[in-house]
N, C-alpha and C positions, 0 to 999 in steps of 0.2 A: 426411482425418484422419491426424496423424502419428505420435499416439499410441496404443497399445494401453487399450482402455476395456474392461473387464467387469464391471461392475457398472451397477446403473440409476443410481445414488448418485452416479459416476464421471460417468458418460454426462448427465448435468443440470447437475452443474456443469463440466463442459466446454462444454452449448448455451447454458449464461448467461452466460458467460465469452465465449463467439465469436456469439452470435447480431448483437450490434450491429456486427459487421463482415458483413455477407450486407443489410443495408440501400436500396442502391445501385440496387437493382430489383425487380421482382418476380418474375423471373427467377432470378435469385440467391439471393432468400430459398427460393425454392420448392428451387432446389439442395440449399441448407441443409438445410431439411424432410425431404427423401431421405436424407440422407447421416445424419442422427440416428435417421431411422426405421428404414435399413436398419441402423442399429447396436444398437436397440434388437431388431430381429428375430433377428439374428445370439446376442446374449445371453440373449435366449429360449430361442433353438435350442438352445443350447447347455445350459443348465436341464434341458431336455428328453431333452437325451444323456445327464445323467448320472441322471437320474431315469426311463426308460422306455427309453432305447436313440436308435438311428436310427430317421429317420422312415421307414414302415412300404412306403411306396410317393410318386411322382412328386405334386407339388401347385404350385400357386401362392396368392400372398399376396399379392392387389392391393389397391388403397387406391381410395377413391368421394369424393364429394363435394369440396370443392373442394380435396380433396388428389387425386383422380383427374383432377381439370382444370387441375393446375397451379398454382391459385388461391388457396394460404395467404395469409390475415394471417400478423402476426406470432405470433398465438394464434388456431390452430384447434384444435377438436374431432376426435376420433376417427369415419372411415367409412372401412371397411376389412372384407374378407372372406376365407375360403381357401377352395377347391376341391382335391379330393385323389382320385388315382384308383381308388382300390380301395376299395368297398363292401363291407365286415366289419367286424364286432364291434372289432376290435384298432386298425383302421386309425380308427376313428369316435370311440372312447376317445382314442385320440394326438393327433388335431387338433383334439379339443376342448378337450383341457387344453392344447394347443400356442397356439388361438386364446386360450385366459384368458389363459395369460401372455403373448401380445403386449401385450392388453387394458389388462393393469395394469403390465406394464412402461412402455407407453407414457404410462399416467396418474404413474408416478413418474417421470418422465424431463418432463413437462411439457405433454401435450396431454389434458382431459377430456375426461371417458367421453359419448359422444352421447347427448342426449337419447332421443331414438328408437331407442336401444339396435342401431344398424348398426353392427355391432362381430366381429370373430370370435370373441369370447366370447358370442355370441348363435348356439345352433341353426341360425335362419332364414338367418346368414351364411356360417355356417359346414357344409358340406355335401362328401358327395363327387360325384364327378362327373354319375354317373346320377341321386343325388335333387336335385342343381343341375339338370339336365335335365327332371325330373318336376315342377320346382317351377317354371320356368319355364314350360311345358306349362302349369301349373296357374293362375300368373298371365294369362299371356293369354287363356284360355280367358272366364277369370270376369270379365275388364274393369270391376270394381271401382275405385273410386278409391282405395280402398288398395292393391292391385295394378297399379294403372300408375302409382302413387307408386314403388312397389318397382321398376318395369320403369326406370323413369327414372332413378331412383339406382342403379341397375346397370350403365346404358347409361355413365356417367362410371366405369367402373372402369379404371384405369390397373392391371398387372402393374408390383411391385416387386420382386417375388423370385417363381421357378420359373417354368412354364410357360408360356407367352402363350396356347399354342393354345385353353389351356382357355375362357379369357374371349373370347376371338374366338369361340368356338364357339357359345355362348351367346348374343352380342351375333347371330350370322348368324340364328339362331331367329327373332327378333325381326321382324329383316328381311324373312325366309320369310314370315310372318306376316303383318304387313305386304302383302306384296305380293300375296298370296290375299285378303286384306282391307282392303281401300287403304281402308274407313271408317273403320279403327280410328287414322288419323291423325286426324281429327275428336277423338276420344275424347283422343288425348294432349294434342292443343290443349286442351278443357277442363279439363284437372288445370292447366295451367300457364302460362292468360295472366290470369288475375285476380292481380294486386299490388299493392302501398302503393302509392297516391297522392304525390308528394312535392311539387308545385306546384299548388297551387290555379287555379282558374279566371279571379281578378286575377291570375297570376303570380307568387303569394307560398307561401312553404314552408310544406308542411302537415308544421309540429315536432308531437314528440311533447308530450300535454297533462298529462301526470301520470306520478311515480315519476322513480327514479334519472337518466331521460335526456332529460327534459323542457327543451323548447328546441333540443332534436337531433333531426339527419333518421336514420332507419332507412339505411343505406347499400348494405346487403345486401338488403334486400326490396324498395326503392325504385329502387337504380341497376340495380345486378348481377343479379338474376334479370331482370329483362327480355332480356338479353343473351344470359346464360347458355341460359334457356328455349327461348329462339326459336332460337338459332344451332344448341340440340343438335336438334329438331323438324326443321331441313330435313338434319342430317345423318343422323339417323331416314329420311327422304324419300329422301336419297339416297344410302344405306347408306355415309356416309364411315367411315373405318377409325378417327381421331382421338379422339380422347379430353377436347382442351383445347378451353377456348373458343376459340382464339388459332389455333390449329392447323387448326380445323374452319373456322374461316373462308379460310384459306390454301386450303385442300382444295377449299371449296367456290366458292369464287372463279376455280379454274380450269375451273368451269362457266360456258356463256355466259350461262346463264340468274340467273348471281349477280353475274358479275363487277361491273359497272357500282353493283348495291345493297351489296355487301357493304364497298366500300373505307372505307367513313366511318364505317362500323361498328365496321372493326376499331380505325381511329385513338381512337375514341369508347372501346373497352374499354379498350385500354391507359391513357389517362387516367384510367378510373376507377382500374385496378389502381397507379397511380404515385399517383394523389392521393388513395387509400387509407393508402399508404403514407406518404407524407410525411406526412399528418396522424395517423396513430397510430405513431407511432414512439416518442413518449413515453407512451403507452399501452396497458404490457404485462401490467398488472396482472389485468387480468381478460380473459377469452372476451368479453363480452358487448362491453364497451366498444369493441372495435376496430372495431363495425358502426357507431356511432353518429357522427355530423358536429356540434358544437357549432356556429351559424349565428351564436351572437356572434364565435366566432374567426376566420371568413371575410371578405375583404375584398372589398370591391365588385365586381373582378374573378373570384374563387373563385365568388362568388355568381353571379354570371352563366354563366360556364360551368358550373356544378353544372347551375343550370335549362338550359341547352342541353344537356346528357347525359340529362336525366330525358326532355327532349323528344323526345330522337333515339332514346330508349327507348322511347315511345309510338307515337313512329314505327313502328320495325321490328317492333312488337307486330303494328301495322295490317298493315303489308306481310305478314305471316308469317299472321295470318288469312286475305287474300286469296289466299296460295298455298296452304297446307293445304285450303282450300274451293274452290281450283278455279277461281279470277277471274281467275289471272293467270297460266295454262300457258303 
């Protein structure tokens, strides 16, 4: 960015103005998404200075969901957290008003606020480093299916600003964890291999039946989590460091035990994430729309590779059951 932006006013019509040049891939869009976010963090920061001072002590401000993987549409929603090191009263005041104004900087500047409220204007995300530590402690213990929901959207946290160590720190618990309790890989398999259906048992698309997207396939529940799921599961397994879908497959590919399953996979992601793209690029207008596929606008060819992705996603479901239970060491 070549020009100086401080305002969130500023900073939204500059990403609407250059977002339709970052198209090209999804690589690039995701560039894009960095380069606004960390500019909307910096004009926080700066909010922050002149209203409370410098920040109080060392932190970082990573992003989760498929901003931690890499994986923007052209309109994603807000998951995002801070950790901060010093546990006081002063330090706990400053990053929680530091985490609202990322929160709504980023909601004026063009990304809505997360349903499920993963946000650093949320308490639960927002923490310093020891009650990050207690509360981590406290999900794994309780293996709850809201808690290894939580475990799982934290294991995609990308560092965009400050520390890394922090979030490595965190992600290695996990690990520990893990390897004292190698059942609790059973447990994260179950949060996360039940998904839309998207081809019927003739071979034909199970479209949505009713409301706004009726006659379109769910693209996000039906393609993308399968992928997503399973590929973060065996880097869970094999404590890879990675954070992207794209990346953990690279990572884990240089295992013998992957190489040979993992190559068709990855070819299989990147198609979804390009032929996401190509098909929403005219639709930026809403969050919701950019997961949907309209199945009259596909042609004979689209349709046929669609259902070969959905399949090579039921696939790797199977495979990835088989190795979390132990059938295929």
């Amino acid at each position: 960015m070549s020009m100086v932006i401080n305002s969130y006013d500023s900073l939204k019509n500059w990403r609407d103005s250059e977002i339709d040049k970052h198209l090209t891939d999804s690589a690039e869009l995701n560039h894009f998404h960095d380069t606004v976010m960390k500019n909307v963090y910096e004009i926080a920061l700066e909010r922050m200075k002149v209203q409370c001072g410098e920040p109080p002590c060392l932190f970082s401000w990573f992003l989760m969901g498929s901003a931690g993987r890499f994986e923007q549409a052209i309109i994603s929603d807000q998951d995002h957290g801070l950790i901060y090191e010093q546990s006081d009263e002063k330090s706990n005041e400053y990053f929680q008003k530091l985490g609202k104004e990322i929160t709504s900087g980023l909601y004026a500047v063009g990304y809505p606020y997360c349903d499920g409220h993963v946000m650093s204007s949320n308490p639960v995300w927002c923490k310093s480093k020891r009650e990050w530590e207690a509360q981590m402690t406290k999900w794994l213990k309780e293996e709850s299916f809201e808690s290894i929901r939580f475990l799982l959207i934290f294991y995609d946290a990308r560092v965009l600003v400050g520390e890394e160590k922090y979030v490595s720190e965190l992600k290695q618990k996990i690990h520990d964890y893990i390897e004292t309790k190698p059942y609790f890989m059973e447990r994260l398999l179950e949060n996360t291999i039940h998904v839309k259906k998207a081809v019927g048992v003739f071979q034909q698309f199970l479209t949505e039946t009713h409301g706004a997207h009726t006659g379109s396939i769910d693209l996000k529940h039906s393609g993308f989590l399968p992928f997503v799921n399973c590929i973060r599961l065996f880097a869970l397994k094999e404590k890879a460091a990675s954070s992207t879908t794209l990346s953990r497959i690279d990572e884990l590919s240089n295992l013998p035990a992957y190489t040979a399953e993992l190559d068709v996979y990855r070819a299989d992601f990147e198609k979804l994430l390009s032929y996401r793209l190509k098909q929403h690029q005219k639709s930026t207008e809403d969050y919701d729309d950019v997961h949907y596929l309209d199945i009259k606008e596909l042609d004979k060819a689209e349709k046929k590779e669609l259902k070969n992705l959905f399949k090579n996603g039921k696939k790797l479901q199977e495979y990835t059951k088989s190795i979390i239970k132990g059938k295929m060491q």
